[in-house]
C-alpha positions as CSV (number, residue, x, y, z in Angstrom):
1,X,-126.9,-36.5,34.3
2,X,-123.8,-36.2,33.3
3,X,-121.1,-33.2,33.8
4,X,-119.6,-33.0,30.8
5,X,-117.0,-30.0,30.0
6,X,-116.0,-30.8,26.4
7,X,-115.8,-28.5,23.6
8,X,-118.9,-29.4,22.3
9,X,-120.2,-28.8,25.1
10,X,-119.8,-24.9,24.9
11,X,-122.4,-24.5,22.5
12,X,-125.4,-27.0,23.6
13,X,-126.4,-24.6,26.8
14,X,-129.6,-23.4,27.8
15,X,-131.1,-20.5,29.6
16,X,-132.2,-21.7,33.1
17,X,-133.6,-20.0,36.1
18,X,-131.0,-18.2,38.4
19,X,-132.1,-18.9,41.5
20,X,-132.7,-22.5,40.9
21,X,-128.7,-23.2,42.1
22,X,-126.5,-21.4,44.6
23,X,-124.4,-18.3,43.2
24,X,-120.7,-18.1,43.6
25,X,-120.0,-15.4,46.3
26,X,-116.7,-14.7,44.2
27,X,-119.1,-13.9,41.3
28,X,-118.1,-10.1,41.6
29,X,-114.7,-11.1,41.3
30,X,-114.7,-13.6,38.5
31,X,-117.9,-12.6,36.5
32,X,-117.7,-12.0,33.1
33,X,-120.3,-11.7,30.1
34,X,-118.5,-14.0,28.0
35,X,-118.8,-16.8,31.2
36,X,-120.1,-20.0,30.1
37,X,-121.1,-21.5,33.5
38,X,-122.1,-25.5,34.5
39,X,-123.8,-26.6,37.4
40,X,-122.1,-29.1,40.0
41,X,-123.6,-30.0,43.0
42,X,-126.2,-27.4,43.0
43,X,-123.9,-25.2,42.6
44,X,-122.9,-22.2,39.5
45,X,-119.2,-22.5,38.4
46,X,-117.2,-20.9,35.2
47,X,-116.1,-23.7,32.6
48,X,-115.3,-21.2,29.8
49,X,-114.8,-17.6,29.7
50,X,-113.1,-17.2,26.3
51,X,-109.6,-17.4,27.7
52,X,-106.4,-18.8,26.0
53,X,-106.8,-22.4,27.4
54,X,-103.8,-23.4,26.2
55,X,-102.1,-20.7,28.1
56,X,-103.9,-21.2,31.3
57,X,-103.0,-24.8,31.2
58,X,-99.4,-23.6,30.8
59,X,-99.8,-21.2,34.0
60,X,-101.5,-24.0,35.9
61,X,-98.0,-26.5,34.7
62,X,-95.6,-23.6,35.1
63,X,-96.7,-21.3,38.1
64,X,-100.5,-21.7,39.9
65,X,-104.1,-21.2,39.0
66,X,-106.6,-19.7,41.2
67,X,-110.0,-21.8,40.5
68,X,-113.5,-21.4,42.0
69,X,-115.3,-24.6,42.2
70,X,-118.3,-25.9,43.2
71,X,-116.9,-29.4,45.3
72,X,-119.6,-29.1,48.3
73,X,-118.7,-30.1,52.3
74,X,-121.4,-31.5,54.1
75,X,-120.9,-31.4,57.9
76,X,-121.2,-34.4,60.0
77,X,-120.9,-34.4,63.3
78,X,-122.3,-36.1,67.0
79,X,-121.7,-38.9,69.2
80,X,-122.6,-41.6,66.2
81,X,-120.4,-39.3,63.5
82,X,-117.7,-42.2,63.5
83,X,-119.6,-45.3,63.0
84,X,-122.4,-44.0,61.1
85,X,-119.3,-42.7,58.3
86,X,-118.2,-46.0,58.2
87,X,-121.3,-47.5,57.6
88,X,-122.1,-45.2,54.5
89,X,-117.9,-45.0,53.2
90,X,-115.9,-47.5,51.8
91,X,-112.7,-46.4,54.3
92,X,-112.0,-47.1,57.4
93,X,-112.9,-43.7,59.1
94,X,-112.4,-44.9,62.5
95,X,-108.8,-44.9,61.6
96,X,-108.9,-41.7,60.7
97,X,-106.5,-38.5,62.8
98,X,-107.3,-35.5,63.4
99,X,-105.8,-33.2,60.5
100,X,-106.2,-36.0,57.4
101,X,-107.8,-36.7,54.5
102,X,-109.0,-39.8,52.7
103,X,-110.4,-40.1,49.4
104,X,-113.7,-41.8,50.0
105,X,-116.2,-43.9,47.8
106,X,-119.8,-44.2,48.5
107,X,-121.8,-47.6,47.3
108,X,-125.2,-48.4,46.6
109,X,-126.7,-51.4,48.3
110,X,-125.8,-53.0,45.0
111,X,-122.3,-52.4,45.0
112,X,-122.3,-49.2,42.6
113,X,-120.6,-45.8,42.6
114,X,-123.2,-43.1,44.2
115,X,-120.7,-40.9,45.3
116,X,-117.1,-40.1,45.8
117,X,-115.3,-37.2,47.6
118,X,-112.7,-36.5,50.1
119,X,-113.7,-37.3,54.2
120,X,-111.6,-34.6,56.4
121,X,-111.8,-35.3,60.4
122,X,-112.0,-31.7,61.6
123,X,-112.7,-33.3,65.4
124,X,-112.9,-36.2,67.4
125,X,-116.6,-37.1,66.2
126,X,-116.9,-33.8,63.4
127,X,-115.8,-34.4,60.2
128,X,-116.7,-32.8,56.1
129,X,-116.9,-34.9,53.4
130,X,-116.8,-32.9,50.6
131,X,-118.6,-34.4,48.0
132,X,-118.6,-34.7,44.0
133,X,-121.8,-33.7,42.0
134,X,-124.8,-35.6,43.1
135,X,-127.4,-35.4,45.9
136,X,-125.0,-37.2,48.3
137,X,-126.6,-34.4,51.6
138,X,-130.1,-36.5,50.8
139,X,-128.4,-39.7,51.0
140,X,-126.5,-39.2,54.3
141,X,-129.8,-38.0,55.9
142,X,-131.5,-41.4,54.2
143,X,-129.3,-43.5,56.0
144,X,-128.6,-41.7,59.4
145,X,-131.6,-43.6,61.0
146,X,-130.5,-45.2,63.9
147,X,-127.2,-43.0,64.3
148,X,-126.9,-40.0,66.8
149,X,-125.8,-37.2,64.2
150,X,-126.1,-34.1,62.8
151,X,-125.6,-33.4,59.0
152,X,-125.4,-29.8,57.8
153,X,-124.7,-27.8,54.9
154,X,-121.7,-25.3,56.2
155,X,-122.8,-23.3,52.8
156,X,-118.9,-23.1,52.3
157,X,-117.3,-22.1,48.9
158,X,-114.3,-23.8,47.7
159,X,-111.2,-22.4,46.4
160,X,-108.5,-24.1,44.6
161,X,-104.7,-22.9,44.3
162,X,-102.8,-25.3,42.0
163,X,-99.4,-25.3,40.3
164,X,-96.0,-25.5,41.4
165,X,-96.3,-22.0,42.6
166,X,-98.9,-22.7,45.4
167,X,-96.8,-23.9,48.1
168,X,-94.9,-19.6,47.8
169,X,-98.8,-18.1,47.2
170,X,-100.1,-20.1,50.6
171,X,-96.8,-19.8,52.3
172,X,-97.5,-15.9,51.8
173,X,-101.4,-16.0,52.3
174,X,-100.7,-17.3,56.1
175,X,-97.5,-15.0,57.2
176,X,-95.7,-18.1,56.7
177,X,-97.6,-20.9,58.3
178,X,-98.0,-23.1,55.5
179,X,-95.3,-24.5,54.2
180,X,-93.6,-28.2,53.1
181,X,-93.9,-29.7,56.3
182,X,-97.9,-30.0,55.5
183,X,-97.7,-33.0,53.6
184,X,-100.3,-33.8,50.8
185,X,-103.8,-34.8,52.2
186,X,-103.3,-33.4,55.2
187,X,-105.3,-30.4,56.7
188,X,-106.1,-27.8,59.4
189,X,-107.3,-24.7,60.1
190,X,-105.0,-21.5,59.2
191,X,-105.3,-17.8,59.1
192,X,-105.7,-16.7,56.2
193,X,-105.4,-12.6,55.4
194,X,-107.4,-12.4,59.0
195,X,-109.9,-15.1,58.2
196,X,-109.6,-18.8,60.2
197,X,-109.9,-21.1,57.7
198,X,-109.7,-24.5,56.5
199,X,-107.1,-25.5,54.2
200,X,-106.2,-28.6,52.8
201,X,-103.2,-30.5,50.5
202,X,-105.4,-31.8,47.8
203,X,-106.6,-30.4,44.7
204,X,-108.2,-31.8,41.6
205,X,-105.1,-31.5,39.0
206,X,-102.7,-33.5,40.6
207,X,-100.5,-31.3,40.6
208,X,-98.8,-29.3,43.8
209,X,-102.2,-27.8,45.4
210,X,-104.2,-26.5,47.9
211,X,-107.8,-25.8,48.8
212,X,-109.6,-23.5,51.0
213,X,-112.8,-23.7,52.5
214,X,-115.0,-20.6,53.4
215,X,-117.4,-20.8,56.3
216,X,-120.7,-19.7,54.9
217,X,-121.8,-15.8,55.9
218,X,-118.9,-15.8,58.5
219,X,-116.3,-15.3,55.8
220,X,-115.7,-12.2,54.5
221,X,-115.6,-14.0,50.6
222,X,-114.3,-10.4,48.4
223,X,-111.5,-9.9,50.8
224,X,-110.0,-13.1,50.9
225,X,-110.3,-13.5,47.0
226,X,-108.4,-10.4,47.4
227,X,-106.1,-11.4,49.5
228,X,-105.0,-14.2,47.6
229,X,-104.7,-12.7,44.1
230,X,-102.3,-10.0,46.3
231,X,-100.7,-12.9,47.6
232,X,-100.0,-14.6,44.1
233,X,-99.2,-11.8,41.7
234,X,-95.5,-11.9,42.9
235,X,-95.8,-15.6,41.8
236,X,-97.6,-15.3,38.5
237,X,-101.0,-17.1,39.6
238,X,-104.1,-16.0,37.3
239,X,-107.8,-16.7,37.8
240,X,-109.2,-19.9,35.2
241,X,-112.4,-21.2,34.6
242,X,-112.0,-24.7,34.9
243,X,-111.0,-25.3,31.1
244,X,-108.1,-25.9,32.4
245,X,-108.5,-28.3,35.8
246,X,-110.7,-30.4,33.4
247,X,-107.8,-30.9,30.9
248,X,-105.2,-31.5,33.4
249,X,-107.3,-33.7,36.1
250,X,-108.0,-36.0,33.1
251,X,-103.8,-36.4,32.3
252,X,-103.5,-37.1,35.9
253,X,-106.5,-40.0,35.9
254,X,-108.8,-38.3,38.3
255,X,-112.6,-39.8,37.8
256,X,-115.3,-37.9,37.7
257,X,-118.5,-38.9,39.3
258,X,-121.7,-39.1,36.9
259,X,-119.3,-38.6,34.1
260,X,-116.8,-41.3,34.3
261,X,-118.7,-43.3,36.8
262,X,-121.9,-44.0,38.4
263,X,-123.9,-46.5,40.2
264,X,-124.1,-48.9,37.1
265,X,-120.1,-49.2,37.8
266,X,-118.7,-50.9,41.0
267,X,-115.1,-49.2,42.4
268,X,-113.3,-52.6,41.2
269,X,-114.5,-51.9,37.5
270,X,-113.9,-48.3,37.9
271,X,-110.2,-49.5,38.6
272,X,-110.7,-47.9,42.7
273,X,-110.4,-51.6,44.6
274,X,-107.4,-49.9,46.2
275,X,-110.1,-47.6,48.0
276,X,-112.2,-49.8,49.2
277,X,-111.5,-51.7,52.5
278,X,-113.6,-55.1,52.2
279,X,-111.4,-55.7,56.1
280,X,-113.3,-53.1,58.1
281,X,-116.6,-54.5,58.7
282,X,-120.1,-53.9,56.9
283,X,-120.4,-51.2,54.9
284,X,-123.3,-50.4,52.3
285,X,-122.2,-52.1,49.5
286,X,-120.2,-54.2,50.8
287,X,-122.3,-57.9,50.6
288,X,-122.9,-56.7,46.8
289,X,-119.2,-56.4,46.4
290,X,-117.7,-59.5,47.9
291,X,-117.0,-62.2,45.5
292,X,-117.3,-59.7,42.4
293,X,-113.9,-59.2,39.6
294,X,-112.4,-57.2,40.9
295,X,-110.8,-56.0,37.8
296,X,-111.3,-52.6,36.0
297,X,-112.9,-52.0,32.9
298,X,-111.6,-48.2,33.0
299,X,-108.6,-47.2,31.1
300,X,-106.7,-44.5,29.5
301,X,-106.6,-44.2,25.5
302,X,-104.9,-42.1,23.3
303,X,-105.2,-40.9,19.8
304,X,-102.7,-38.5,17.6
305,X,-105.0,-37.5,15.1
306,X,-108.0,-36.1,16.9
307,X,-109.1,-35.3,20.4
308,X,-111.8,-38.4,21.7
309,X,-115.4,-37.4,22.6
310,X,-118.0,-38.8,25.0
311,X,-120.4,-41.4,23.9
312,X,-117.8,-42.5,20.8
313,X,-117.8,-46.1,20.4
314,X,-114.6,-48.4,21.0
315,X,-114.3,-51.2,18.7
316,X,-112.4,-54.3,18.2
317,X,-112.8,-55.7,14.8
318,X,-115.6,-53.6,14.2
319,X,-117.2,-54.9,17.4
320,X,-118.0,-52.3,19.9
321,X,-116.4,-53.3,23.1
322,X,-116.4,-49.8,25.3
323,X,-117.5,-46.4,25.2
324,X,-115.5,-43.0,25.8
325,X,-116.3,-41.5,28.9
326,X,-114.4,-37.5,28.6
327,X,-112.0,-36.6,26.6
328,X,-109.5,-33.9,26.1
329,X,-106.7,-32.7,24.3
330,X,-103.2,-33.0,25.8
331,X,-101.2,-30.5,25.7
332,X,-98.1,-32.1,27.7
333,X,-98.3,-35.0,25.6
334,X,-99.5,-33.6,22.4
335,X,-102.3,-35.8,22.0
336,X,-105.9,-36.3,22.1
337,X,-106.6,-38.5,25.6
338,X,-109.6,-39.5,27.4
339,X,-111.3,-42.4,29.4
340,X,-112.8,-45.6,28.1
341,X,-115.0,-47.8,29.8
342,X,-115.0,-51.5,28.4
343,X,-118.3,-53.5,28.6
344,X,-115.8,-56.2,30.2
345,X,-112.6,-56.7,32.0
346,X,-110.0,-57.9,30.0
347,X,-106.4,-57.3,28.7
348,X,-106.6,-54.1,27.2
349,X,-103.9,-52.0,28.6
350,X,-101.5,-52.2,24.8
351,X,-104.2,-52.7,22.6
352,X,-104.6,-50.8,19.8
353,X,-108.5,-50.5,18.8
354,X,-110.7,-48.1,17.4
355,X,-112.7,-45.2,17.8
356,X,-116.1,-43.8,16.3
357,X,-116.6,-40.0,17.0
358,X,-119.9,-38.9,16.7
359,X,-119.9,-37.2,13.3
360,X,-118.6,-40.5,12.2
361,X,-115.2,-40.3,11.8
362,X,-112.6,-43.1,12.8
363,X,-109.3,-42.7,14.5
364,X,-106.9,-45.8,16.0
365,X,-106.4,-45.1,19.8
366,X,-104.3,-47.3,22.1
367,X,-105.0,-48.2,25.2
368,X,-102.8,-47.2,28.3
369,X,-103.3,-47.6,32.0
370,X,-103.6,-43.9,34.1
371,X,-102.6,-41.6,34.9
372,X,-101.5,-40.5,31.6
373,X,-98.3,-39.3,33.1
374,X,-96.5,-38.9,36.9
375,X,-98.0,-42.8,38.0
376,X,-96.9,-42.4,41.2
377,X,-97.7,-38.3,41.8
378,X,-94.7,-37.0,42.7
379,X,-96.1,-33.8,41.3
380,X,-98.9,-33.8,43.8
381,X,-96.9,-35.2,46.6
382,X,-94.3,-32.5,46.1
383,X,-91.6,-34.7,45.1
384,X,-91.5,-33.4,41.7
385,X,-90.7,-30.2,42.0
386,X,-89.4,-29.7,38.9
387,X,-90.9,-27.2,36.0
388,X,-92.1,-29.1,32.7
389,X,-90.7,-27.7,29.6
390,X,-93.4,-26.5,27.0
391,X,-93.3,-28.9,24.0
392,X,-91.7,-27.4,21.1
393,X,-94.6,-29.0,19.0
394,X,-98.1,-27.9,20.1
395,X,-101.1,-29.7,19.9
396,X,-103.1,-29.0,16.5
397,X,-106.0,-31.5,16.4
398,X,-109.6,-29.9,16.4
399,X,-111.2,-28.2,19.8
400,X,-109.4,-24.9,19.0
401,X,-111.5,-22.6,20.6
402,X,-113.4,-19.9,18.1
403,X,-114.6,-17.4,21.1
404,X,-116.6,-15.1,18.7
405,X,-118.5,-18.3,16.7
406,X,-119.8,-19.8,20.2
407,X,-120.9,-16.8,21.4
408,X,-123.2,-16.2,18.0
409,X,-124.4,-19.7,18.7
410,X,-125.4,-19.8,22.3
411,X,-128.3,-18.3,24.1
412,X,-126.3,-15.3,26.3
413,X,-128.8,-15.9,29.2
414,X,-126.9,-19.5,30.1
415,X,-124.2,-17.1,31.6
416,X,-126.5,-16.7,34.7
């Protein structure tokens, strides 16, 4: 199933049951009738609530957005936590420190992406992975057989601080505990307005960011929320759906699992090889992998006349030789960008092709490698600290929002 948070994609909802997926304990913060809300992970988050995207994009550039998203840890932890961990990742998680992160890939026995996410060792044999969408809690139990450890659902909430603002709103959030000298992907546990919490370097915009992780009932979810909207007013931080993080974690080249990739793509075609350590022993996956091209079949492609759209054909000579994964409209770059996935390796990066959207139209697109911009993320990293100028010229291809039209064409009980 994929995730998909196009424009389109504001309009083809349906109602579901609430309880079937876990509420947001933020909702009474962040609910609004005019929510449009997806389901990641099992979990409810806001993709659309009728905001100025363009403008929240702009906050997100400029200062910081606060985000609630559904990203789910899953505990592991016991005597076997190491080598059972490095047995179902692609890293090397024995080489892991206390206090770091690693972006980690999960293969199937065939060599195809089942999951991705980001392994955090909170101990000496207790770590989190928190995962992307996907059943990825049934799959660690599947495999534990064998392996003396504990997997457990922390039920914590996620929050996301991102922009070149949200080094100030956490430096204020923890009397002045966090600050530059916590470098990116690295991690620990803070106080936070009165609440010990996990907090991490990492985001999903690359750019400068943070994210906090509740701890189930323990936490004490409407006064932190408050706490940090205190802490970021001074700064100019505003609450987004994820309009926004979509838009900008597609400039910045970020994957997203089921959308972008699955288990019918191995890391090497999803242009990951640098994630996956073929060194450290056996690994699931790993017999599947060896010998296989290990070059990518996902790029970057642009297009100036019109923003690309899942499922639109690639073509070369009017031969279809990839498929549009996500796409977006740019509004650094004034363009419409997105992912393509090519049936084969080859040398694409340059190429200009093109593209079928789905009500038939066709647009040239070039191909370029990703990220779209900032290759080596010195915005993440913090080496880039400076402020991007808006572009005089702003984007004016289709997917400009009509708020009042969506809502008289969608069912209003997809909100909950």
């Amino acid at each position: 199933m994929n995730n998909l948070q196009e424009a389109s994609d504001l309009t083809n909802t349906v109602a579901i049951s609430a309880r079937r997926f876990e509420e947001s304990p933020f909702i009474e913060r962040t609910g609004s009738p005019n929510m449009v809300r997806g389901v990641y992970a099992g979990r409810y988050f806001p993709i659309f609530m009728g905001e100025d995207w363009i403008e929240k994009y702009w906050c997100l550039r400029q200062k910081a957005l606060i985000f609630d998203v559904p990203e789910k840890p899953i505990n592991i932890e016991g005597p076997d936590a190491v080598p059972f961990l490095d047995r179902v990742l692609s890293r090397n998680v024995a080489a892991m420190t206390e206090g770091r992160g690693y972006y980690a890939i999960a293969c199937t026995p065939h060599g195809g992406i089942f999951m991705d996410g980001v392994v955090f060792r909170l101990g000496e044999n207790r770590f989190w992975y928190v995962q992307a969408d996907g059943p990825f809690e049934a799959w660690l139990m599947a495999n534990s057989g064998g392996f003396d450890v504990k997997i457990t659902d922390p039920r914590s909430r996620v929050i996301q601080i991102q922009g070149p603002a949200s080094m100030a709103v956490m430096n204020s959030s923890s009397d002045g505990a966090i600050d530059d000298t916590m470098k990116y992907y690295k991690s620990g546990y803070f106080n936070i307005g009165g609440q010990n919490l996990y907090v991490s370097r990492t985001g999903f915009t690359n750019e400068l960011g943070y994210e906090i992780y509740c701890n189930g009932a323990t936490t004490d979810h409407l006064a932190l929320w408050d706490h940090l909207m205190d802490c970021g007013e001074s700064h100019g931080m505003e609450f987004s759906s994820t309009r926004a993080l979509t838009i900008r974690r597609i400039e910045g080249g970020i994957l997203g699992n089921l959308t972008d990739m699955d288990t019918t793509i191995t890391p090497f075609e999803a242009g990951l090889a640098s994630f996956i350590d073929m060194n450290k022993g056996d690994f699931i996956g790993r017999a599947a992998l060896v010998g296989k091209d290990t070059r990518s079949c996902l790029f970057g492609l642009t297009c100036s006349t019109d923003t690309p759209a899942a499922g639109s054909a690639v073509t070369d000579g009017g031969r279809i030789v990839g498929r549009v994964t996500a796409g977006v409209p740019s509004p650094t770059l004034c363009l419409g960008v997105g992912y393509v996935r090519f049936s084969a390796p080859g040398e694409w990066i340059g190429r200009t092709l093109s593209m079928r959207l789905p009500d038939g139209s066709m647009h040239e697109v070039h191909i370029v490698d990703l990220p779209f911009f900032d290759r080596e993320k010195k915005i993440a990293r913090g080496v880039d600290r400076s402020i991007p100028k808006r572009p005089e010229k702003e984007w004016t291809g289709s997917y400009e929002f009509a708020w009042d039209s969506i809502l008289a064409g969608r069912n209003d009980s997809v909100t909950r």
